[in-house]
One Martini backbone bead per residue (centre of mass of N, CA, C, O) as a GRO file, in nm:
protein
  458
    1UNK     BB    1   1.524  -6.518   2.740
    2UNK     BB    2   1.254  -6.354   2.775
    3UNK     BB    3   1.040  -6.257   2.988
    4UNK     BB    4   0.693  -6.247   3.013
    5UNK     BB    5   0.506  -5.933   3.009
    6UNK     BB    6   0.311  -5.660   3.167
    7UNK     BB    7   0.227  -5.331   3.191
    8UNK     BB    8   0.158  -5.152   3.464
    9UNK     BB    9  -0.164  -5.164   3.546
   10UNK     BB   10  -0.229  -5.463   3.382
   11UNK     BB   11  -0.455  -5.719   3.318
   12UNK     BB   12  -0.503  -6.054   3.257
   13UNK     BB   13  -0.775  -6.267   3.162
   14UNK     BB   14  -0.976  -6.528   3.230
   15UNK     BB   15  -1.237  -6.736   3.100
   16UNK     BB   16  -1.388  -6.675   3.359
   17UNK     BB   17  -1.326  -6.410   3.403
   18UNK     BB   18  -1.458  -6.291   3.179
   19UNK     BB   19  -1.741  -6.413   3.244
   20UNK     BB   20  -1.779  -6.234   3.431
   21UNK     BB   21  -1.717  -5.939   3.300
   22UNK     BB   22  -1.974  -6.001   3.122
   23UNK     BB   23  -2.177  -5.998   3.337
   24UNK     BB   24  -2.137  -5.671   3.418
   25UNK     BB   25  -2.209  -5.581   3.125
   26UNK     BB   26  -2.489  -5.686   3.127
   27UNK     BB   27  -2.613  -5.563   3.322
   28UNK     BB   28  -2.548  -5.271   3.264
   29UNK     BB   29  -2.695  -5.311   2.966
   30UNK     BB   30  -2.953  -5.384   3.090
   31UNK     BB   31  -3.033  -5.074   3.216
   32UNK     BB   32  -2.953  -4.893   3.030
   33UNK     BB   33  -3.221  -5.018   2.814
   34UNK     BB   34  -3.435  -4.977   3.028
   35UNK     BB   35  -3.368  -4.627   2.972
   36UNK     BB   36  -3.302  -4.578   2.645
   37UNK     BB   37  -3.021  -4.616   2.586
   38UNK     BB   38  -2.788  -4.619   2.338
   39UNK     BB   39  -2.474  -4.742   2.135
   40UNK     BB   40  -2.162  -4.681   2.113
   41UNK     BB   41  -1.839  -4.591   1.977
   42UNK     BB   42  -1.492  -4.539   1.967
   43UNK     BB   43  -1.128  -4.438   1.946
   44UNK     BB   44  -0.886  -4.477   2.129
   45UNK     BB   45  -0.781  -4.259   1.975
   46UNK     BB   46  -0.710  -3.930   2.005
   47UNK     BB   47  -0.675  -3.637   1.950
   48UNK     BB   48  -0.483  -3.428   2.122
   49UNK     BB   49  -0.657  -3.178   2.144
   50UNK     BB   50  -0.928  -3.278   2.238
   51UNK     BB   51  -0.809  -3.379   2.532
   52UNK     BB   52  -0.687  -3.157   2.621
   53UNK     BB   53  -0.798  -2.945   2.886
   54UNK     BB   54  -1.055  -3.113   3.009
   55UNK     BB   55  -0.887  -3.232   3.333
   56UNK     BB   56  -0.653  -3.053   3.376
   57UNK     BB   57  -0.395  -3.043   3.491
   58UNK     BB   58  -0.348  -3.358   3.612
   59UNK     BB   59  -0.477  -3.539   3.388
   60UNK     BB   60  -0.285  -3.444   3.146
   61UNK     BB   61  -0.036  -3.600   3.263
   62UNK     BB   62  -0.251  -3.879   3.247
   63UNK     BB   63  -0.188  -3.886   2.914
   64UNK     BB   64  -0.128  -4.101   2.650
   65UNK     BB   65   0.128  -4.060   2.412
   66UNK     BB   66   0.139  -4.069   2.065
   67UNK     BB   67   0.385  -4.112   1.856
   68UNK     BB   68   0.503  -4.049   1.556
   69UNK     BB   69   0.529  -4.128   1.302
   70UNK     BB   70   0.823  -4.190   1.213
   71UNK     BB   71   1.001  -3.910   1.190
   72UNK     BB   72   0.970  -3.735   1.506
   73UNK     BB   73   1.192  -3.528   1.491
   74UNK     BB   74   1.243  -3.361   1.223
   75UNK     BB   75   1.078  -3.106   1.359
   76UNK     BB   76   1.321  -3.079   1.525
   77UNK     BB   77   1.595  -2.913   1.669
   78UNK     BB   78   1.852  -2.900   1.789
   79UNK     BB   79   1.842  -2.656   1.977
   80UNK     BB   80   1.585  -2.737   2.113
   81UNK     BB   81   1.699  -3.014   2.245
   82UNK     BB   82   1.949  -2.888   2.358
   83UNK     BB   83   1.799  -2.635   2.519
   84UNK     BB   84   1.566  -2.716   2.726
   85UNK     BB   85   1.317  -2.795   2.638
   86UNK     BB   86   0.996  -2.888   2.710
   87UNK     BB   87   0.774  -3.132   2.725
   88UNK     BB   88   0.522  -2.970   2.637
   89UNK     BB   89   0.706  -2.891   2.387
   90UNK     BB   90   0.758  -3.185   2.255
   91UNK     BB   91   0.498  -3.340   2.232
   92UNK     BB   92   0.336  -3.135   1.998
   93UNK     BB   93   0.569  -3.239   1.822
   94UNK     BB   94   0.526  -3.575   1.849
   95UNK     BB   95   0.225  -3.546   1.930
   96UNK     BB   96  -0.104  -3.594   1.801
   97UNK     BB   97  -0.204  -3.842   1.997
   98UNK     BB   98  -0.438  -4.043   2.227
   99UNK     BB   99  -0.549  -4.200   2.476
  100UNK     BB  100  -0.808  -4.242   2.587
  101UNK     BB  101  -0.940  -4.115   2.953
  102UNK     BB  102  -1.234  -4.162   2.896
  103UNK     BB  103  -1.607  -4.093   2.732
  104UNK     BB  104  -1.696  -3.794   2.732
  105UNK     BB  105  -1.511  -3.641   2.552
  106UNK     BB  106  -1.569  -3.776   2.289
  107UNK     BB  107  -1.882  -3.784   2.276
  108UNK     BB  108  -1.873  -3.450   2.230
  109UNK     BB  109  -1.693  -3.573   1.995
  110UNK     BB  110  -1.938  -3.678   1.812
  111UNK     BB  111  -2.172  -3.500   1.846
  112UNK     BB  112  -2.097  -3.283   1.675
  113UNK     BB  113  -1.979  -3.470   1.420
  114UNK     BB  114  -2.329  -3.591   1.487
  115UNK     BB  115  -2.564  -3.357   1.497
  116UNK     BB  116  -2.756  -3.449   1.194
  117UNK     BB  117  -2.830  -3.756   1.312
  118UNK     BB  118  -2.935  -3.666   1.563
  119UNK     BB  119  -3.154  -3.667   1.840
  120UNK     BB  120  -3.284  -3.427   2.078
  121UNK     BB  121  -3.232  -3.573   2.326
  122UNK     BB  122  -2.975  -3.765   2.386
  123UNK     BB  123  -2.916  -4.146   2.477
  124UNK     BB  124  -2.625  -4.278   2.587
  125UNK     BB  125  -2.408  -4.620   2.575
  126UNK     BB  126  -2.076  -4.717   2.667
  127UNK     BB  127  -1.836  -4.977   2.610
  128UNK     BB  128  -1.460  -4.897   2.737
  129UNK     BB  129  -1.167  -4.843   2.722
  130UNK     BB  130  -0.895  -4.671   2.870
  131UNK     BB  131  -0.616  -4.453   2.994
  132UNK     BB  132  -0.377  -4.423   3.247
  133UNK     BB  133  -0.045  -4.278   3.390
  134UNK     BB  134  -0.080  -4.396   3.659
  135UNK     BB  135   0.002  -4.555   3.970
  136UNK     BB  136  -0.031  -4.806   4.055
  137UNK     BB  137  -0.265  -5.006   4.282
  138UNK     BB  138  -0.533  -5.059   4.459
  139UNK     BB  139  -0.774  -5.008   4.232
  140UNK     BB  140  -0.528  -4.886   4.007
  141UNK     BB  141  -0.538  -4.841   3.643
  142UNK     BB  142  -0.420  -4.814   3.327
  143UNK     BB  143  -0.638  -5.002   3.263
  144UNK     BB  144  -0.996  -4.975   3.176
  145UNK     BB  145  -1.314  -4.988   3.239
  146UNK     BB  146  -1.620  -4.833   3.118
  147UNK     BB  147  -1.961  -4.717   3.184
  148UNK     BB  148  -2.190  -4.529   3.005
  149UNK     BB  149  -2.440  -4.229   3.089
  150UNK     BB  150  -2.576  -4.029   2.856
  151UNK     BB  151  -2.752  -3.666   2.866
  152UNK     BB  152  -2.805  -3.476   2.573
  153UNK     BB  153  -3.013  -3.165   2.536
  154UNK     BB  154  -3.060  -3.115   2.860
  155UNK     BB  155  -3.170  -2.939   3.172
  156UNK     BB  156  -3.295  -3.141   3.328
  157UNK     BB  157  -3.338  -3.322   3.637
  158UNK     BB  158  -3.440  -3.591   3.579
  159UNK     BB  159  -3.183  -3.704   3.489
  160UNK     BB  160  -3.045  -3.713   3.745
  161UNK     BB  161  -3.258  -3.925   3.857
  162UNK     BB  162  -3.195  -4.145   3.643
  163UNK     BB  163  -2.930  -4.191   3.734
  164UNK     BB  164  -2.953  -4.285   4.008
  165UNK     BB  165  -3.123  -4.517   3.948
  166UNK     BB  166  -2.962  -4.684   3.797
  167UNK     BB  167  -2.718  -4.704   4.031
  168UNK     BB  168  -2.932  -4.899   4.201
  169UNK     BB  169  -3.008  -5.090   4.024
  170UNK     BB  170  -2.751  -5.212   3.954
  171UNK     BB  171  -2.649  -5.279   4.308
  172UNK     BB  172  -2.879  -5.453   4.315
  173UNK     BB  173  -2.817  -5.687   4.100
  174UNK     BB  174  -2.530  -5.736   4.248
  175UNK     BB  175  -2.538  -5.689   4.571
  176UNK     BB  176  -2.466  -5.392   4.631
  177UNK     BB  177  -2.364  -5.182   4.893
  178UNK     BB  178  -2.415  -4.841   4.884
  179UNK     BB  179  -2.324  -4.489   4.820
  180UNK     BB  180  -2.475  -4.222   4.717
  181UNK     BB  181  -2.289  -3.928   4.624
  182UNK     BB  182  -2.368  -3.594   4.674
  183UNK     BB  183  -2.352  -3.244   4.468
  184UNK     BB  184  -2.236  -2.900   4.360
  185UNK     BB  185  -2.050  -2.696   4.172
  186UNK     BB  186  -2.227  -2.443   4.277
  187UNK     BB  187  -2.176  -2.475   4.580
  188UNK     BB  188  -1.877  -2.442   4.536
  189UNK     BB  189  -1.826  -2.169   4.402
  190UNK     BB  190  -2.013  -2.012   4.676
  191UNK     BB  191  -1.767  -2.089   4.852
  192UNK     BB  192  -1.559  -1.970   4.722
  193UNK     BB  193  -1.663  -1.689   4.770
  194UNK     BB  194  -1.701  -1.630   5.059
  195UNK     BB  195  -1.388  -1.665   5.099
  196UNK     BB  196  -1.247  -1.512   4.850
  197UNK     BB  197  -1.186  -1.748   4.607
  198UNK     BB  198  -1.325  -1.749   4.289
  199UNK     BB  199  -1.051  -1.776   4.148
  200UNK     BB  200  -0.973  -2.076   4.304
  201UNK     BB  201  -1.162  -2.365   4.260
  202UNK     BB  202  -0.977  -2.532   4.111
  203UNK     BB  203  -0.760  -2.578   4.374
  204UNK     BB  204  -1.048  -2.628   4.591
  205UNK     BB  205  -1.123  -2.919   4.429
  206UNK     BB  206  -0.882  -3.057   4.399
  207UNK     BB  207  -0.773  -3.074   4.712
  208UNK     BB  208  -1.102  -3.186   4.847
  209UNK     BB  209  -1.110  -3.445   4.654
  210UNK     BB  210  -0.861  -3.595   4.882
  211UNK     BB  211  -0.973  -3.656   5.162
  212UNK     BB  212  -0.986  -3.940   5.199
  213UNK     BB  213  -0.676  -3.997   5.097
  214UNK     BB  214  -0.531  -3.735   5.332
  215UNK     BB  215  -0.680  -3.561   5.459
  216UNK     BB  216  -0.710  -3.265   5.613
  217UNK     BB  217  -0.418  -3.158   5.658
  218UNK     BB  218  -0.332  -3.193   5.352
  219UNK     BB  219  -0.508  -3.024   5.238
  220UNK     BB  220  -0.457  -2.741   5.367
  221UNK     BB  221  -0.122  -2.795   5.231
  222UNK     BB  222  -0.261  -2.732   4.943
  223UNK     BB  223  -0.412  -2.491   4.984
  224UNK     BB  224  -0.150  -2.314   5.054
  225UNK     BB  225   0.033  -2.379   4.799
  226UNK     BB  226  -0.241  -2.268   4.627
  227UNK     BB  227  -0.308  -1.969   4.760
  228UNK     BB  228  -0.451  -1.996   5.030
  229UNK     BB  229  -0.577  -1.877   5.239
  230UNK     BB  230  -0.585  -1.858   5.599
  231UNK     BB  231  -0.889  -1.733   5.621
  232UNK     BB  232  -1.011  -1.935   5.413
  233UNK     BB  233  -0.926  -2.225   5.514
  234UNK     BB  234  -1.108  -2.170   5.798
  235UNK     BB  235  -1.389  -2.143   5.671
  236UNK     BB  236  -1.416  -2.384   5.548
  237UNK     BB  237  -1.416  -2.632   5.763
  238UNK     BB  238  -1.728  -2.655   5.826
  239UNK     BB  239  -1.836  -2.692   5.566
  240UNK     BB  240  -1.687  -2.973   5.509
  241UNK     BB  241  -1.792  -3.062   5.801
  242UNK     BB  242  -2.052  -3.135   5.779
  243UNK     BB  243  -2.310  -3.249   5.978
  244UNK     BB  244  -2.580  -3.468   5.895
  245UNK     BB  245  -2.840  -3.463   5.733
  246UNK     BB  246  -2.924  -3.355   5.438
  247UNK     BB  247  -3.100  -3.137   5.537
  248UNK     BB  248  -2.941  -3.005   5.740
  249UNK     BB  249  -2.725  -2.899   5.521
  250UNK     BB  250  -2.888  -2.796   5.333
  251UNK     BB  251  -2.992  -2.520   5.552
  252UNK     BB  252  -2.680  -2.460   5.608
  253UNK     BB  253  -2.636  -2.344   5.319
  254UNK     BB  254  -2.883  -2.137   5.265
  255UNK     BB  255  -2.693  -1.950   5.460
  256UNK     BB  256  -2.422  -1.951   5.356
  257UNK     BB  257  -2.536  -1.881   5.088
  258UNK     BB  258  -2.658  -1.629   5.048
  259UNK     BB  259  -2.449  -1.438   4.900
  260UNK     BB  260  -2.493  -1.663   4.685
  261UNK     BB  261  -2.624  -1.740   4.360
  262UNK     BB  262  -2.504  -1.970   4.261
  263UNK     BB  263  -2.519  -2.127   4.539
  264UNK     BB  264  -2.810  -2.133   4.552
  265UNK     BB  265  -2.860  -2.296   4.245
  266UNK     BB  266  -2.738  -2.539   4.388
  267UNK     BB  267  -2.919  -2.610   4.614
  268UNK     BB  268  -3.211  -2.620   4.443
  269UNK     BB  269  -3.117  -2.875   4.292
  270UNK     BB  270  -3.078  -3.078   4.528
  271UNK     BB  271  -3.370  -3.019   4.640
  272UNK     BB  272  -3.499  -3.141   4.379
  273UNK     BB  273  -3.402  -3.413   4.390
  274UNK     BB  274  -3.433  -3.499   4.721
  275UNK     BB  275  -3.781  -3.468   4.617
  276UNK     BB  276  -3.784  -3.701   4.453
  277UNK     BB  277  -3.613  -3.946   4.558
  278UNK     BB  278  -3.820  -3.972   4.776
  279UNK     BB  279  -4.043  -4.110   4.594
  280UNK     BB  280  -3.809  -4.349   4.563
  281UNK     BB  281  -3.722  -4.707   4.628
  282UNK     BB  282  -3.455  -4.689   4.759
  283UNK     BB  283  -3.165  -4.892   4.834
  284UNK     BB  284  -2.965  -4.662   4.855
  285UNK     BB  285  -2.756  -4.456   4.975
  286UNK     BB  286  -2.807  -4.086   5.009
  287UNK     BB  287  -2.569  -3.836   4.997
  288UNK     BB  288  -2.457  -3.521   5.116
  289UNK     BB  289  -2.149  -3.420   5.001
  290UNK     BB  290  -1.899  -3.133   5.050
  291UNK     BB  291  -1.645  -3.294   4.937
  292UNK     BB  292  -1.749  -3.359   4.686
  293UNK     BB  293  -1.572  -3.267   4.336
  294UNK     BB  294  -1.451  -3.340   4.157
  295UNK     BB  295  -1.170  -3.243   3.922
  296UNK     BB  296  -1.303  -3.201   3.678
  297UNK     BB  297  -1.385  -2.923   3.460
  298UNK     BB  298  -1.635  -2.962   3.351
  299UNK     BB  299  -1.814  -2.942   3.581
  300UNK     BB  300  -2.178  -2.756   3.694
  301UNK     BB  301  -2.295  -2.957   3.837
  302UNK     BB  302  -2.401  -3.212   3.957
  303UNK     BB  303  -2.243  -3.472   4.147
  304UNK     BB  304  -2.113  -3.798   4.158
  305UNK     BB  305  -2.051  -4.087   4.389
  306UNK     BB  306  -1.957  -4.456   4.484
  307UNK     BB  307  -1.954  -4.663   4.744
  308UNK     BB  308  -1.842  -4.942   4.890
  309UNK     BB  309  -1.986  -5.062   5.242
  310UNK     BB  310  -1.765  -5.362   5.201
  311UNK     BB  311  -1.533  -5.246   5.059
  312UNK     BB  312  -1.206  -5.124   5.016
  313UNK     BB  313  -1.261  -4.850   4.791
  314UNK     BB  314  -1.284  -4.667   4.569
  315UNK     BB  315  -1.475  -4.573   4.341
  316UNK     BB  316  -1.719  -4.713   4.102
  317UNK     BB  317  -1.871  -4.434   4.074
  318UNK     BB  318  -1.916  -4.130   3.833
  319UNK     BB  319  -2.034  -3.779   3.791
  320UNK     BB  320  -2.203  -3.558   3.587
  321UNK     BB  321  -2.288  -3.188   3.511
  322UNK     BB  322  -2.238  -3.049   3.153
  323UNK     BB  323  -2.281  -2.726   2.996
  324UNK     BB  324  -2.029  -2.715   2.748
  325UNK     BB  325  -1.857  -2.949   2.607
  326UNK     BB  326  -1.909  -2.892   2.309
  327UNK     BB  327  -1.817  -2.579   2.290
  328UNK     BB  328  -1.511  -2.640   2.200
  329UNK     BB  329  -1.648  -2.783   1.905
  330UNK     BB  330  -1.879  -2.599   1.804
  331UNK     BB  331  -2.121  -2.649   2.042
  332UNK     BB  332  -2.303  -2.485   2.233
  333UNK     BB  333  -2.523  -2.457   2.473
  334UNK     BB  334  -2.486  -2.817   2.576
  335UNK     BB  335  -2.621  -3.015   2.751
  336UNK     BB  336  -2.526  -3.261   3.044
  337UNK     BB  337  -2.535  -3.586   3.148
  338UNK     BB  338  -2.307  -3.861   3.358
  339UNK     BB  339  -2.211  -4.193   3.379
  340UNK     BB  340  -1.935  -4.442   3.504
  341UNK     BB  341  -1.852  -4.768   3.558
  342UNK     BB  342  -1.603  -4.925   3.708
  343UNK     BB  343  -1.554  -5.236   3.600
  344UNK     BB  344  -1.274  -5.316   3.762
  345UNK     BB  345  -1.419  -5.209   4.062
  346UNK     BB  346  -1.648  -5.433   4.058
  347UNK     BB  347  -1.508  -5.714   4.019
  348UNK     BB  348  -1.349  -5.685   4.271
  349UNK     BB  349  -1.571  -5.651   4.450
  350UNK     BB  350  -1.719  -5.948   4.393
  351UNK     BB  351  -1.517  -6.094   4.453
  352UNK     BB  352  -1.459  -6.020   4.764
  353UNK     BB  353  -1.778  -6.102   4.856
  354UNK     BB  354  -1.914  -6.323   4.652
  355UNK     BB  355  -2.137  -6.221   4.392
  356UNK     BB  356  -2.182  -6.446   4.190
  357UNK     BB  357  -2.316  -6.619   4.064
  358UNK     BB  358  -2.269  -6.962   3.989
  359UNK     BB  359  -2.268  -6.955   3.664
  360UNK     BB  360  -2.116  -6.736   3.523
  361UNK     BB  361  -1.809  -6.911   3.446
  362UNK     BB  362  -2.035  -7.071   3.278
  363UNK     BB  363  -2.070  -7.242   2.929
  364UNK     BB  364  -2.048  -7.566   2.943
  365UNK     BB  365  -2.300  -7.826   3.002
  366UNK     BB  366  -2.190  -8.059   2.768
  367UNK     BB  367  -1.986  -8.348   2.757
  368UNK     BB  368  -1.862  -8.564   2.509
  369UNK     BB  369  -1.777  -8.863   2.455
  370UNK     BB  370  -1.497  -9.025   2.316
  371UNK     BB  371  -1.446  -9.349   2.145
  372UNK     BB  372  -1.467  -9.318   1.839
  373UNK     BB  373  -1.614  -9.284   1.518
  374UNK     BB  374  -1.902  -9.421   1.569
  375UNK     BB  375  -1.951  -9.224   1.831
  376UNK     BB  376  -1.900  -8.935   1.654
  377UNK     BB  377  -2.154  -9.010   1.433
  378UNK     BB  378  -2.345  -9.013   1.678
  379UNK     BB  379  -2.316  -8.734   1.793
  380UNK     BB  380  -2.290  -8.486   1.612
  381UNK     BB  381  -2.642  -8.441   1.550
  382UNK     BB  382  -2.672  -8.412   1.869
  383UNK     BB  383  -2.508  -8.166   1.905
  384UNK     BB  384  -2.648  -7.968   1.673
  385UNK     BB  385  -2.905  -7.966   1.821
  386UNK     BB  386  -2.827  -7.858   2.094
  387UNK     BB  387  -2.709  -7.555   1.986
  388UNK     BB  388  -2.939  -7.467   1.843
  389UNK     BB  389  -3.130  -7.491   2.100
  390UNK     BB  390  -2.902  -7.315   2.324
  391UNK     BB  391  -2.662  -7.552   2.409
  392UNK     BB  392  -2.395  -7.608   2.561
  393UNK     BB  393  -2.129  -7.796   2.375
  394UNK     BB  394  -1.890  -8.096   2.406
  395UNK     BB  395  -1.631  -8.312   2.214
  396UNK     BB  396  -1.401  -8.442   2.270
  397UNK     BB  397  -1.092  -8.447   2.013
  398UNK     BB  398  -1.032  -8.754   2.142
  399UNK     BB  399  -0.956  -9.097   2.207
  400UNK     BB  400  -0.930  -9.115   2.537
  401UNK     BB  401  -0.918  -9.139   2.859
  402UNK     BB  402  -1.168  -9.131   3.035
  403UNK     BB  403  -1.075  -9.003   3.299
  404UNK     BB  404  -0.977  -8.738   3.086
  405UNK     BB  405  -1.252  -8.634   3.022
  406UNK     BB  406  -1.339  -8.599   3.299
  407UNK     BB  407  -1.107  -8.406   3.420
  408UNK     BB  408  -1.224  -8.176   3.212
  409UNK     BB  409  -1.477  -8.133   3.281
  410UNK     BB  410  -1.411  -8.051   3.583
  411UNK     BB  411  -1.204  -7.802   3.515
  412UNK     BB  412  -1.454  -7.670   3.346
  413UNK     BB  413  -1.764  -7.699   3.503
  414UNK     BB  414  -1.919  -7.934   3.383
  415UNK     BB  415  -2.207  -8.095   3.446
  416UNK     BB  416  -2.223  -8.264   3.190
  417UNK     BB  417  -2.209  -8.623   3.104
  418UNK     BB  418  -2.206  -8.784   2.788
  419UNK     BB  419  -2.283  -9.130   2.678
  420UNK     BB  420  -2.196  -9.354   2.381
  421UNK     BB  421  -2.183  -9.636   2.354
  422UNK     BB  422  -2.263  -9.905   2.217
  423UNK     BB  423  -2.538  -9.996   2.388
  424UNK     BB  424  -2.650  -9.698   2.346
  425UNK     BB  425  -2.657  -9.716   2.029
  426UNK     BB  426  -2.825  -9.966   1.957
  427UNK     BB  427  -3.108  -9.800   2.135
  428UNK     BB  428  -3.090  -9.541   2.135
  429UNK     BB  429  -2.903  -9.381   2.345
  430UNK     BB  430  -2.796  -9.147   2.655
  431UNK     BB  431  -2.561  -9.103   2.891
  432UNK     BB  432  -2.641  -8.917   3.175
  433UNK     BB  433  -2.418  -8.711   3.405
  434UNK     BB  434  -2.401  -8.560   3.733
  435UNK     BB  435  -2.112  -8.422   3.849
  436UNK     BB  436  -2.204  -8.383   4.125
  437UNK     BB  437  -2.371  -8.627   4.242
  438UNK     BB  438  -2.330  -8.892   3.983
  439UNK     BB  439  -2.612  -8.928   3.852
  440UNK     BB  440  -2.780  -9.135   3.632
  441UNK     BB  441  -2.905  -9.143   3.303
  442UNK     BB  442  -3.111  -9.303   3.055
  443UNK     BB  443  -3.185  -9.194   2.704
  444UNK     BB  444  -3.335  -9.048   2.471
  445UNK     BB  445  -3.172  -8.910   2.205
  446UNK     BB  446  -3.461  -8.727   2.161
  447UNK     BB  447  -3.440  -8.648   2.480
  448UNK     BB  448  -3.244  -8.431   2.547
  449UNK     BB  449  -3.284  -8.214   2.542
  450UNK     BB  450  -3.496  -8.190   2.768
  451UNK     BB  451  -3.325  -8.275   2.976
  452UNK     BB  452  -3.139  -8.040   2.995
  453UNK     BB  453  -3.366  -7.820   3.060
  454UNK     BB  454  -3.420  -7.970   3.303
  455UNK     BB  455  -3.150  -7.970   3.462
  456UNK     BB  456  -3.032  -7.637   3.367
  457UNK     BB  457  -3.311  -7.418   3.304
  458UNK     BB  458  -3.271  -7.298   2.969
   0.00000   0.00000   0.00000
């Protein structure tokens, strides 16, 4: 007999877990929407020429591709198979789908084919699973849930502000100690330039965006592989190693950029994002951080990325400002900016902390005792008036031993369980007991709802 398993990298959650991260996924769905964020949905996989090209070399290795249907080996010849041809030149041939890599990606390939039906600028937010072939390790998975928020037909700074706002307000609601780090794609371009090496951008933000994870010494030596001049990574490491408050490195980024306008219009962006952004009372540490690069091809401005304070993991929010990305689908000079939560990296954060409400993981609030046929046809009227009233209940589904339903009560953790013997039917009365403390009471049938949402607050 096959033993079951499931492939690295995914996990199964059990209904307490779900219920967390039903918590995660209201809390951010909830400040979404006091944002004006509209939600969308997209379908788990894409045309694969969709997907490629848009995440750099390194991302598209991390695409699951999906092979064709029926004959999928059909159109390629022996010749082919069997003379060496690239993997990426059979999966061409074999695979026309993939499951999508992000949410960024889709929307923007939404927008395209729905952009007769939206009003612009447009401000949409996904709550979607993912897929990377990545290898798993702690804190990353190859399926995980993404929460993102976009605004996309505005290039206004306000936007950035905005999203920094919100990934505050999340963190203050979880009680989540964070850093927002931010950074500016144009500011590393005009670093690019100064140092000689303005077409190697891509190689030189693969590379540096890698710091916290390999350190400075492994980063050096991949910028040497990658064709980096020893001139040029010399000049670098002041730049990355920049240390000061958030004004002391703009200041001194400034001067380094002087003869650099890309990298000047990056410093200018930041510059006003954090004259914005001291009007407000954030919750969060705000940092700007030069090493911060974000892999990712489509960015073009301002960069964020999240890091929880009090517990070692990646990044658990990240995002940044795309001026072209629709243009790829025939829809140019559309800008976009947004921000994505990692929702399986703040489950664990929250697991880890123990900052979950106390009830996020409970369900029904009372259960009743079932002793036979008299007592469930008296019990259920009375079932169905709570759970109208919205009030979760339950009778459990056959006439066991008391013992036997009271430690289901306790496995599922539910507060009450409620009682309606011969003496409490003659009465119209029913016992209500609260499992944490023991203490009964007995009530009348008709004044159930009142009870029970005065001792449970709903």
């Amino acid at each position: 007999m096959q033993k079951p398993s499931i492939p690295k990298g995914t996990r199964d959650f059990s209904p307490e877990e779900t219920a967390k991260r039903n918590y995660i996924f209201d809390t951010i769905r909830s400040v979404f929407r006091l944002y004006g964020f509209k939600q969308i949905e997209t379908p788990a996989m894409e045309n694969l020429a969709t997907l490629m090209g848009k995440y750099g070399e390194e991302g598209d290795k991390l695409l699951f591709k999906i092979l064709n249907s029926g004959d999928f080996l059909s159109e390629i010849s022996d010749d082919e198979l069997l003379n060496g041809k690239t993997v990426s030149f059979l999966t061409h041939k074999i695979c026309e789908k993939g499951l999508r890599y992000d949410l960024t990606v889709p929307f923007a390939r939404y927008v395209v084919m729905h952009r007769n039906e939206i009003t612009f600028p447009f401000k949409r937010f996904q709550i979607q699973p993912v897929w990377r072939a990545d290898r798993p390790q702690k804190g990353r998975y190859r399926e995980f849930y993404q929460c993102d928020a976009d605004m996309i037909g505005s290039n206004s700074l306000l936007n950035e502000i905005e999203l920094i706002q919100i990934m505050d307000e999340v963190y203050r609601r979880f009680g989540i100690r964070v850093c927002i780090k931010i950074n500016n794609r144009k500011i590393l371009s005009g670093i690019a330039e100064i140092i000689g090496e303005a077409g190697k951008i891509t190689d030189i933000t693969v590379a540096i965006d890698k710091l916290d994870k390999i350190g400075l010494e492994k980063v050096n030596e991949e910028l040497a592989a990658r064709g980096i001049s020893e001139t040029a990574i010399a000049q670098l490491q002041p730049i990355i190693l920049l240390s000061g408050s958030n004004r002391e490195k703009l200041n001194a980024l400034k001067n380094i950029l002087k003869n650099s306008e890309t990298g000047l219009k990056g410093v200018a962006e930041i510059d006003t994002i954090l004259n914005k952004t001291d009007l407000l009372a954030l919750d969060s540490v705000l940092e700007l951080d030069l090493t911060l690069a974000r892999g990712l091809n489509y960015y073009t401005g301002a960069i964020f990325e999240v890091k929880a304070l009090d517990v070692e993991i990646g990044s658990i929010t990240g995002g940044g400002r795309y001026d072209n990305l629709t243009g790829v689908f025939g829809l140019p000079d559309v800008s976009g900016v947004g921000i994505s939560f990692g929702a399986d990296r703040i489950f664990d954060v929250l697991n880890q902390l123990n900052l979950y409400p106390e009830n996020s993981g409970r369900q029904t609030q009372v259960l009743f005792v079932n002793f036979g046929e008299k007592e469930e046809n008296y019990l259920l009227p009375l079932l169905s008036e709570l759970r109208k009233s919205g009030i979760s209940a339950e009778i459990y589904p056959e006439a066991a031993k008391l013992k036997k339903q009271f430690s289901y009560a306790d496995d599922n953790h539910i507060p009450f369980v409620a009682v309606a013997g011969e003496n409490e039917i003659g009465a119209g009365k029913i016992t209500l007991k609260n499992m944490a403390t023991g203490e009964q009471q007995c009530v009348e049938a008709g004044e159930i709802v009142g009870k029970l949402r005065e001792f449970t607050g709903i």
